[in-house]
SETOR-134774 format. One record per residue (C-alpha): x, y, z; residue number from 1; chain; residue in one letter. Coordinates in pm, whole numbers. Layout:
% residues N
atom X: X&Y: Y&Z: Z&n: NUM&chain: A&res: a
...
END
This chain:
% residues 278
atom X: -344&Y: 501&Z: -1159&n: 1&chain: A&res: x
atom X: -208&Y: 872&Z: -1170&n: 2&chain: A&res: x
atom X: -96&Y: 956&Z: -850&n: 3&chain: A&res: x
atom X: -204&Y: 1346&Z: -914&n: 4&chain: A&res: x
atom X: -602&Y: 1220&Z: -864&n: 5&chain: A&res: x
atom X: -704&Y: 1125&Z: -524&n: 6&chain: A&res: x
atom X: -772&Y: 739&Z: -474&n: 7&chain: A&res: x
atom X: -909&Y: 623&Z: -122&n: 8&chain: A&res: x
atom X: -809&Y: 268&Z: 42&n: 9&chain: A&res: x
atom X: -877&Y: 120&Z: 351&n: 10&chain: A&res: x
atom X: -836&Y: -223&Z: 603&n: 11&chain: A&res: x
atom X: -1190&Y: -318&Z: 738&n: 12&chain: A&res: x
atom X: -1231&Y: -570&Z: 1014&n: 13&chain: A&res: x
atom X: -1322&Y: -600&Z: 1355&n: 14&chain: A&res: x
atom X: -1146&Y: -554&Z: 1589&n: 15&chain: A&res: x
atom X: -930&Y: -313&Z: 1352&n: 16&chain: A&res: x
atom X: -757&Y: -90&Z: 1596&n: 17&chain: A&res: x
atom X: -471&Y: -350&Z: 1633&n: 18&chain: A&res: x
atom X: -391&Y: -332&Z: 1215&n: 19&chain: A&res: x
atom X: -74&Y: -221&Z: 1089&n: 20&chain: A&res: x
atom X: -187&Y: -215&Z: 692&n: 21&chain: A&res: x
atom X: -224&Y: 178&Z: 747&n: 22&chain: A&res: x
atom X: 152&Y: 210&Z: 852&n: 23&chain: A&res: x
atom X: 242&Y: 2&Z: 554&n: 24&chain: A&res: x
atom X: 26&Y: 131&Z: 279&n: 25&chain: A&res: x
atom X: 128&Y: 444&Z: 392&n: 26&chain: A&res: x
atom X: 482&Y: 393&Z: 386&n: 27&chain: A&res: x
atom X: 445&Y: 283&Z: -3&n: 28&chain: A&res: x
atom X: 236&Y: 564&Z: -62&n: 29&chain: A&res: x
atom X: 472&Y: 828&Z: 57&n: 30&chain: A&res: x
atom X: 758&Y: 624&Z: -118&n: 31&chain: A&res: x
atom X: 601&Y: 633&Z: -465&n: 32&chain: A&res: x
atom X: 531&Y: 978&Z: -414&n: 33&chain: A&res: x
atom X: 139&Y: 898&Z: -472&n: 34&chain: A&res: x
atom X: 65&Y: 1195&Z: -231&n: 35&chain: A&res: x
atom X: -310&Y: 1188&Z: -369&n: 36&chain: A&res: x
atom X: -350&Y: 854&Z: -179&n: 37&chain: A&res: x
atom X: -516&Y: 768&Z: 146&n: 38&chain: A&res: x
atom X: -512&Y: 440&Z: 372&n: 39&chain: A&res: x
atom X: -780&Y: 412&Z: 677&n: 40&chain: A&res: x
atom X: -912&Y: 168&Z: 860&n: 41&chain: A&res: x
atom X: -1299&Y: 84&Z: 980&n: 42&chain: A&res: x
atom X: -1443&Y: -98&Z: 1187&n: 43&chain: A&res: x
atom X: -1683&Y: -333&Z: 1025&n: 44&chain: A&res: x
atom X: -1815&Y: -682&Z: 1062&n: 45&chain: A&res: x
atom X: -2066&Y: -923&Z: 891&n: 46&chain: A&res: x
atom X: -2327&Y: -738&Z: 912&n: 47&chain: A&res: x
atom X: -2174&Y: -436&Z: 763&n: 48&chain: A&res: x
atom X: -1989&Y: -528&Z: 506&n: 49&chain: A&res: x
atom X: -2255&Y: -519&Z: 264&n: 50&chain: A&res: x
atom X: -2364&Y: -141&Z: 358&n: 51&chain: A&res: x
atom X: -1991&Y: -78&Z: 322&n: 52&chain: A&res: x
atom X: -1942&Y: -183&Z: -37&n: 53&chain: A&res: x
atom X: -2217&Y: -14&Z: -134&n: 54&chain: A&res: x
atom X: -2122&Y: 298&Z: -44&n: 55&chain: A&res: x
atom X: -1809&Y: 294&Z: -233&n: 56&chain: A&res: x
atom X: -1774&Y: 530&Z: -513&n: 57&chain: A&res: x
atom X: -1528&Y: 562&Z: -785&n: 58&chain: A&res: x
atom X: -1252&Y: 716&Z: -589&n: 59&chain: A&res: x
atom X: -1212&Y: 389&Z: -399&n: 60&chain: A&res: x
atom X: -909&Y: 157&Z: -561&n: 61&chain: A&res: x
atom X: -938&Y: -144&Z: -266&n: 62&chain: A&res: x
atom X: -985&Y: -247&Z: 62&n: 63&chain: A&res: x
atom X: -799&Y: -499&Z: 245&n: 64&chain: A&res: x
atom X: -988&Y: -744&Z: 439&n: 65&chain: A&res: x
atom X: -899&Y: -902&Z: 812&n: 66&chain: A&res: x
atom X: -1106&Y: -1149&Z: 1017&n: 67&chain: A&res: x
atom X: -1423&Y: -1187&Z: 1024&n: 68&chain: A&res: x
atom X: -1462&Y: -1049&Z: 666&n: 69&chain: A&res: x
atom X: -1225&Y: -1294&Z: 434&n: 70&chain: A&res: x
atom X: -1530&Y: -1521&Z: 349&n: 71&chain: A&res: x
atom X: -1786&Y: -1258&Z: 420&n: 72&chain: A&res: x
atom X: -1660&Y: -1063&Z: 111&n: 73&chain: A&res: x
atom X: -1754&Y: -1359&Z: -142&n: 74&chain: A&res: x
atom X: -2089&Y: -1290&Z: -233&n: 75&chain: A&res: x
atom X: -2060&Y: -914&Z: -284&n: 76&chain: A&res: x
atom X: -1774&Y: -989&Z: -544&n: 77&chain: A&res: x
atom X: -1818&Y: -995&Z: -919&n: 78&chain: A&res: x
atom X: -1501&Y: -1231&Z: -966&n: 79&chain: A&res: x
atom X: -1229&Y: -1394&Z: -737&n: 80&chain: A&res: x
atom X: -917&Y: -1518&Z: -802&n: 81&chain: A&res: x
atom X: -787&Y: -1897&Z: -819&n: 82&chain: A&res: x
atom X: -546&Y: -1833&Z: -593&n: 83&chain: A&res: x
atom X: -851&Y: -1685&Z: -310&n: 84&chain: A&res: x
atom X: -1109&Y: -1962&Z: -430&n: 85&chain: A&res: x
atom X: -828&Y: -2213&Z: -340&n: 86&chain: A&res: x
atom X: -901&Y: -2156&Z: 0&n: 87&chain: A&res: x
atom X: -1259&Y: -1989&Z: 44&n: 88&chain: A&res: x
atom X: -1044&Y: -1653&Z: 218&n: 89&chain: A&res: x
atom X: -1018&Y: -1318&Z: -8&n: 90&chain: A&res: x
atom X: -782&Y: -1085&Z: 182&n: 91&chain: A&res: x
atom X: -779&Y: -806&Z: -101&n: 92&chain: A&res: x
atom X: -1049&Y: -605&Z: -280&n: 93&chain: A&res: x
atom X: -969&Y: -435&Z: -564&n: 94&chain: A&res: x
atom X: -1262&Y: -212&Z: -734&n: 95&chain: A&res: x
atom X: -1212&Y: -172&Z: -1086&n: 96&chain: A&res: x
atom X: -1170&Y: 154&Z: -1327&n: 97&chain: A&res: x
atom X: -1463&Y: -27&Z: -1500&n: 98&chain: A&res: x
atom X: -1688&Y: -100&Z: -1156&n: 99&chain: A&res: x
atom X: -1600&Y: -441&Z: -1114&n: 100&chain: A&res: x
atom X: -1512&Y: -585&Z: -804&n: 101&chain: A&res: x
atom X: -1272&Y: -868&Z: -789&n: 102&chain: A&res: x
atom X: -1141&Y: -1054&Z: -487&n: 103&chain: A&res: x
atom X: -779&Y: -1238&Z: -461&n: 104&chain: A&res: x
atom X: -583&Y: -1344&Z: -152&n: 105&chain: A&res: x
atom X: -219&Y: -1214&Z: -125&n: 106&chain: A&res: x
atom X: -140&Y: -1421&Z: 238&n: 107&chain: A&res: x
atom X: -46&Y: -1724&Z: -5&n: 108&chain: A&res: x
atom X: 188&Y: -1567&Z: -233&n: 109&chain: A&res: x
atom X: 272&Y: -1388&Z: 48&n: 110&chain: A&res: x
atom X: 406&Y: -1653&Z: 264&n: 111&chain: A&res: x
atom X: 552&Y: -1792&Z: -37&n: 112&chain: A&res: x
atom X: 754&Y: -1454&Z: -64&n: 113&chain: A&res: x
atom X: 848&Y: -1459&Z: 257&n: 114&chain: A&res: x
atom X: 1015&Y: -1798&Z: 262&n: 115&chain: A&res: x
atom X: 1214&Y: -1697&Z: -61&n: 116&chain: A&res: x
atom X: 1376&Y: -1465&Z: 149&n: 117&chain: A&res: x
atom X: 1497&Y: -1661&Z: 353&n: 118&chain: A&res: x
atom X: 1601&Y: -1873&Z: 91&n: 119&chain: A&res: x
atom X: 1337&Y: -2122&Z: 98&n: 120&chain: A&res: x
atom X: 1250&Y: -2192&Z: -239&n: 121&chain: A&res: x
atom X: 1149&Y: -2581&Z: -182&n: 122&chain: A&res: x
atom X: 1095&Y: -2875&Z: 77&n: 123&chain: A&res: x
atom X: 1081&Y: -3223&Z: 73&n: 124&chain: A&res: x
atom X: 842&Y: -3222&Z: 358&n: 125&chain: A&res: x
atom X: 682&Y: -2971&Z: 623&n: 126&chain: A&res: x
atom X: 513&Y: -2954&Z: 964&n: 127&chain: A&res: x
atom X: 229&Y: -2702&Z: 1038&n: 128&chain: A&res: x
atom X: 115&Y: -2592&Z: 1415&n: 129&chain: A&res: x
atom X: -271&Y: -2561&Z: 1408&n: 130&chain: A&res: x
atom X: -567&Y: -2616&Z: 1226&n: 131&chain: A&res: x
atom X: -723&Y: -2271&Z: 1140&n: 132&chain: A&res: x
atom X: -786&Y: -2052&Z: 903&n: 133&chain: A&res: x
atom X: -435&Y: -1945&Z: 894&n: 134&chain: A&res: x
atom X: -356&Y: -2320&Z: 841&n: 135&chain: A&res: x
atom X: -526&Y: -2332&Z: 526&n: 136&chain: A&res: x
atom X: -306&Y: -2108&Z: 388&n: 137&chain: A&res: x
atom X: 30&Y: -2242&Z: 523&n: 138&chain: A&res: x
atom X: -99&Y: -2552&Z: 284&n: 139&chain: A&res: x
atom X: -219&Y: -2345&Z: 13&n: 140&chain: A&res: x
atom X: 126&Y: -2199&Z: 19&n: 141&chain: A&res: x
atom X: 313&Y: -2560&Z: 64&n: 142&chain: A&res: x
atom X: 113&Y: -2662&Z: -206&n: 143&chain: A&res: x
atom X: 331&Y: -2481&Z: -391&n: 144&chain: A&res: x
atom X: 651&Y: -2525&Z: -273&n: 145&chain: A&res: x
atom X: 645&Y: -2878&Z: -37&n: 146&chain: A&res: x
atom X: 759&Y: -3189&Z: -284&n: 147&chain: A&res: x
atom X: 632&Y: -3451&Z: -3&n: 148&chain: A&res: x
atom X: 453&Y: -3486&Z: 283&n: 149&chain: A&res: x
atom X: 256&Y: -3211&Z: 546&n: 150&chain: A&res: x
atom X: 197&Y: -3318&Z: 896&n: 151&chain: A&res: x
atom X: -19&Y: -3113&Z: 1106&n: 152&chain: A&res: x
atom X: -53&Y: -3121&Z: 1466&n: 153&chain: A&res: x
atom X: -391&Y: -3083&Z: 1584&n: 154&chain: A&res: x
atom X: -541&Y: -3078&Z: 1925&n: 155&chain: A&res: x
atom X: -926&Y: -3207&Z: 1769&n: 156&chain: A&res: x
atom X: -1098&Y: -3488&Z: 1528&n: 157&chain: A&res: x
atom X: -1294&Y: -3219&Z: 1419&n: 158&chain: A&res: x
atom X: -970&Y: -2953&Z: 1337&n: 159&chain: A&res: x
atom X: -815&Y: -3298&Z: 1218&n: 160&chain: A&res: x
atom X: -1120&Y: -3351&Z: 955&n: 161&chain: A&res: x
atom X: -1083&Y: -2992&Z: 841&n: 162&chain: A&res: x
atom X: -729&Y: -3019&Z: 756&n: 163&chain: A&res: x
atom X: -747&Y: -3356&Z: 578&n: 164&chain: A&res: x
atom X: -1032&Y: -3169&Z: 362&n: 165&chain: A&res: x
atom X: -838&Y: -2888&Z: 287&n: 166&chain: A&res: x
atom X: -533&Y: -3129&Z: 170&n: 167&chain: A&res: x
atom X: -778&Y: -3286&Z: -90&n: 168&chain: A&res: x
atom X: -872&Y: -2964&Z: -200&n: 169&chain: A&res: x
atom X: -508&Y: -2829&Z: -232&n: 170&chain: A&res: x
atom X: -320&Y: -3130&Z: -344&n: 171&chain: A&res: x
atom X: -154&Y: -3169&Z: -82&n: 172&chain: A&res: x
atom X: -73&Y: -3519&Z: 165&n: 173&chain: A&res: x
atom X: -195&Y: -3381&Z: 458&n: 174&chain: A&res: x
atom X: -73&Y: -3624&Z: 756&n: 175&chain: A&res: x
atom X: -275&Y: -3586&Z: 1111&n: 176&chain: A&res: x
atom X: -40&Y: -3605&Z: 1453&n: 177&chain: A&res: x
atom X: -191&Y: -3528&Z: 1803&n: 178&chain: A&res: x
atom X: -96&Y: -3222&Z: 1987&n: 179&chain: A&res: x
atom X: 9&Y: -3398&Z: 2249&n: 180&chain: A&res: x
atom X: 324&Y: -3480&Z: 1987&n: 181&chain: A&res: x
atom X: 388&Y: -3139&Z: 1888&n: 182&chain: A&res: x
atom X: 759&Y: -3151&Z: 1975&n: 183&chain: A&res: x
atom X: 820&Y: -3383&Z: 1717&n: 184&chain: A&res: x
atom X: 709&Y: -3134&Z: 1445&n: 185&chain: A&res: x
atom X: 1018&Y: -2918&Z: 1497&n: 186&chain: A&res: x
atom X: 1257&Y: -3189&Z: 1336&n: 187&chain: A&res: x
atom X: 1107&Y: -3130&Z: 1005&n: 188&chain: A&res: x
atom X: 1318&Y: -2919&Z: 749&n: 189&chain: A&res: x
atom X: 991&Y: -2664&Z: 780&n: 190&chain: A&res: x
atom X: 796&Y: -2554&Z: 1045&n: 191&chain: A&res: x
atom X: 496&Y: -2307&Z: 1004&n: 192&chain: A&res: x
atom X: 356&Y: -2222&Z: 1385&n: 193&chain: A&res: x
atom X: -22&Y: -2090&Z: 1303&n: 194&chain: A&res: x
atom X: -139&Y: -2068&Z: 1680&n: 195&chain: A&res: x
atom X: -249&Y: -1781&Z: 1883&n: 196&chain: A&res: x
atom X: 35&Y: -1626&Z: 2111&n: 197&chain: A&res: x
atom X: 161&Y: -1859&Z: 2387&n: 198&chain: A&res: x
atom X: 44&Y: -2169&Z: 2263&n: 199&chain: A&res: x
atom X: 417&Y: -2268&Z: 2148&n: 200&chain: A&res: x
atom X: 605&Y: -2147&Z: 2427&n: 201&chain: A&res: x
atom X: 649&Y: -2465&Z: 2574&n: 202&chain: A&res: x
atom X: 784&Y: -2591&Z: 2300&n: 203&chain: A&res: x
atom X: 1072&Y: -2372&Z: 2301&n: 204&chain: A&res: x
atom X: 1284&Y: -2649&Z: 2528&n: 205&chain: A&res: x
atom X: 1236&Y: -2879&Z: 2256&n: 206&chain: A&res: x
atom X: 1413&Y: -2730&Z: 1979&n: 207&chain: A&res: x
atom X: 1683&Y: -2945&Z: 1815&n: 208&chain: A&res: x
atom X: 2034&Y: -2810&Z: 1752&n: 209&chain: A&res: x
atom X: 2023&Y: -2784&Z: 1403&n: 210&chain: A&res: x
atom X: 1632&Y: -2743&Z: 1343&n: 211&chain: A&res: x
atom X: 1519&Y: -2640&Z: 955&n: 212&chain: A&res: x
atom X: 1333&Y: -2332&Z: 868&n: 213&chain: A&res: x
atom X: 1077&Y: -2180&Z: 1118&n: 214&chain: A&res: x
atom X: 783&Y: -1943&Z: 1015&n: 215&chain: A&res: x
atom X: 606&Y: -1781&Z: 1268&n: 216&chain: A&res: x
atom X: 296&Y: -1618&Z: 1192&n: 217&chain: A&res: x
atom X: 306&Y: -1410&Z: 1459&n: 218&chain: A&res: x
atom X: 428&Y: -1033&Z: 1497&n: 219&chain: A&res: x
atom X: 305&Y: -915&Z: 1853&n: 220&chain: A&res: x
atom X: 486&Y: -1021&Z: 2070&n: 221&chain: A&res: x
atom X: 799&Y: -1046&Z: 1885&n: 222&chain: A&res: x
atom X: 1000&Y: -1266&Z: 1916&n: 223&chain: A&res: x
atom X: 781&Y: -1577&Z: 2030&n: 224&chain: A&res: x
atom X: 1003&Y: -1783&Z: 2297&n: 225&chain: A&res: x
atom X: 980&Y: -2050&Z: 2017&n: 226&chain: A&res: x
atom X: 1121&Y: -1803&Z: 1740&n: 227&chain: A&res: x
atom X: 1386&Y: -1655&Z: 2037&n: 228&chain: A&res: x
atom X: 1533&Y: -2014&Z: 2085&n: 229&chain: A&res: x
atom X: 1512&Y: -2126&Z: 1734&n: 230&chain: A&res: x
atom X: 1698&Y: -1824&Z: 1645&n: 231&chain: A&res: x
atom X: 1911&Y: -1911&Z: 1903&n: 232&chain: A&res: x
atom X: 2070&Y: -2222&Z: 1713&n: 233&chain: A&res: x
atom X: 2164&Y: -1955&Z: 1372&n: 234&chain: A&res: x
atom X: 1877&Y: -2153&Z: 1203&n: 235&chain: A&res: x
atom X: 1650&Y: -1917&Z: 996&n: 236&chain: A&res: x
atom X: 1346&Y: -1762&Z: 1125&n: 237&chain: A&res: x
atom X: 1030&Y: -1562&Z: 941&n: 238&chain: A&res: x
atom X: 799&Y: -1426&Z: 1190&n: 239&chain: A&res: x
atom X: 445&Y: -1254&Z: 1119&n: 240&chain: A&res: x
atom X: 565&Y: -928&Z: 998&n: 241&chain: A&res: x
atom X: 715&Y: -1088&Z: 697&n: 242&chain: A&res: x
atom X: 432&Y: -1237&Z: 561&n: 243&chain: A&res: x
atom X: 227&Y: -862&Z: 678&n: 244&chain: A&res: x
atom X: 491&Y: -696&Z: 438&n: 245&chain: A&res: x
atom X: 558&Y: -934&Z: 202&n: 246&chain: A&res: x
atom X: 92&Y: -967&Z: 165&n: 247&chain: A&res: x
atom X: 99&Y: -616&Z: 159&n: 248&chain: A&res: x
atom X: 382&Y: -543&Z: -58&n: 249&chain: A&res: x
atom X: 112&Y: -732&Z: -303&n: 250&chain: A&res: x
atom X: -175&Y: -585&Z: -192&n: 251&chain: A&res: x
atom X: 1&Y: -187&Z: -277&n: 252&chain: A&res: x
atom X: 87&Y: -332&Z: -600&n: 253&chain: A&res: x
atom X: -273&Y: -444&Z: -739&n: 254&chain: A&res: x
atom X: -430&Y: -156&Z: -633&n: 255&chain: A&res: x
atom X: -167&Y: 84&Z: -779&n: 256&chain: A&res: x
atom X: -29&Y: -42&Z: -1030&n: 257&chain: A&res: x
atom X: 305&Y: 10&Z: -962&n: 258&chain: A&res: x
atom X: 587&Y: -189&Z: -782&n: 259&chain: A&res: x
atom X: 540&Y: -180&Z: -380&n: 260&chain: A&res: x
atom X: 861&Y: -39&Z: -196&n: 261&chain: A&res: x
atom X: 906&Y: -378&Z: -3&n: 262&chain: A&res: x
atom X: 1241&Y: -205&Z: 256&n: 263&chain: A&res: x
atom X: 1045&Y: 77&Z: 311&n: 264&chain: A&res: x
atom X: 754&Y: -105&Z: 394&n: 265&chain: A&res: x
atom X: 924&Y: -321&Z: 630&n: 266&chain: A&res: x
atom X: 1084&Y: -14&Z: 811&n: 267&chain: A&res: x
atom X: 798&Y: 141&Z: 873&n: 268&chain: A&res: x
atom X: 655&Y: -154&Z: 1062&n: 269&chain: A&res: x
atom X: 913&Y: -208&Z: 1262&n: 270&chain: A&res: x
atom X: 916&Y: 129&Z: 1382&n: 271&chain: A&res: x
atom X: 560&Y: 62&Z: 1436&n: 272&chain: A&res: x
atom X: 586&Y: -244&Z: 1635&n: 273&chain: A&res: x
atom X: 918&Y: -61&Z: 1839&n: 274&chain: A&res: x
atom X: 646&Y: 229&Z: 1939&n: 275&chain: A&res: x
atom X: 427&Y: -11&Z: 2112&n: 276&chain: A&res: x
atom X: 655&Y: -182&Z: 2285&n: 277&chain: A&res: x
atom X: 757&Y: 146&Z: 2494&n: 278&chain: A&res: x
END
């Protein structure tokens, strides 16, 4: 898309206040000198997503999508990707010079990304802490990259059921372990911790002296204690702003057209997450 004509974006979510995908659109924006281009955010949930995508006219190249909205999207979409269907979750919304409105999900390819960084290109097996949505993805993503087994440590029969399910779906041998075991998961050559700030921390103790690869969804608070220690040993660590940047990166590049800035990107975010630390 020229970047002389003005082209609107936004996140929507709720709660949205908390998003950093206006710092990092942003950053791309000013990088590819697409000065014509503007990245909000909104406040919107269930019930007003539909009223939302209505309103949208043709100045509007995509929205990115946060929780509650990832399945909400669905219906209101003329097409979704493979890669989104995989997992019922469409993160990205990308409206069309022709009007139609397609759906994909850049937190797989994402995480995939991020891993490559750090040099992770393929496992012979993998360990993932939790069972939510953010799990699903963590397989969708092994799926692509894990030659063997996936155990995931879950704390209910129900999150258990869920996560064998979405192993059918995705290919993947999905292998159940009780919470209550959790230490054990940090011996495997990957480790992706899915689970809401704190939960890990006592896990920290446990970390071996020559763990594998750790990925830590989480950004805030950064470092987790289980990230600090593990970082500790030299092993390699990918936290949550990674995978922000790296879905992002993705997200900048299907609604523009052009290659996303991924260092500037990054920059900007950490400056970001810095500010709110003071």
């Amino acid at each position: 898309m020229p970047s002389n004509e003005a082209h609107r974006a936004a996140v929507l979510g709720s709660p949205i206040a908390h998003s950093l995908s206006p710092v990092l659109h942003r950053a791309a924006y000013a990088e590819l000198g697409l000065d014509h281009w503007s990245y909000d955010r909104f406040e919107v949930d269930e019930a007003g997503l539909p009223g939302f995508i209505e309103g949208l006219d043709s100045s509007w190249a995509g929205l990115s999508l946060t929780m509650p909205l990832k399945r909400a999207i669905i219906p209101l979409l003329d097409e979704i990707t493979d890669t989104a269907a995989s997992v019922e979750a469409v993160n990205t919304f990308v409206l069309t010079e022709d009007g139609r409105r397609t759906g994909d999900n850049t937190d797989i390819p994402g995480m995939i990304a991020a891993l490559r960084e750090r040099g992770v290109d393929k496992v012979e097996s993998a360990a993932i802490l939790g069972a939510g949505a953010t799990a699903s993805s963590a397989l969708a993503a092994l799926a692509e990259i894990c030659t063997g087994p996936v155990t995931a440590y879950v704390r209910s029969a129900a999150r258990a059921d869920e996560m064998r399910g979405w192993g059918e779906r995705l290919g993947v041998d999905v292998r159940i372990a009780d919470w209550a075991t959790a230490a054990e998961a940090l011996h495997a050559p990957l480790v992706i911790a899915t689970t809401p700030a704190g939960t890990t921390d006592a896990l920290a103790a446990d970390v071996p002296a020559a763990p594998g690869t750790l990925f830590d969804v989480l950004y805030e608070p950064w470092p987790t204690e289980l990230a600090s220690r593990w970082s500790s040993t030299g092993a390699p660590v990918v936290g949550g702003l990674d995978l922000l940047v790296h879905q992002a990166v993705l997200q900048v590049e299907r609604m523009t057209g052009l290659d996303a800035p991924v260092a500037a990107m990054r920059v900007a975010g950490e400056a970001a997450l810095a500010a709110r630390e003071v």
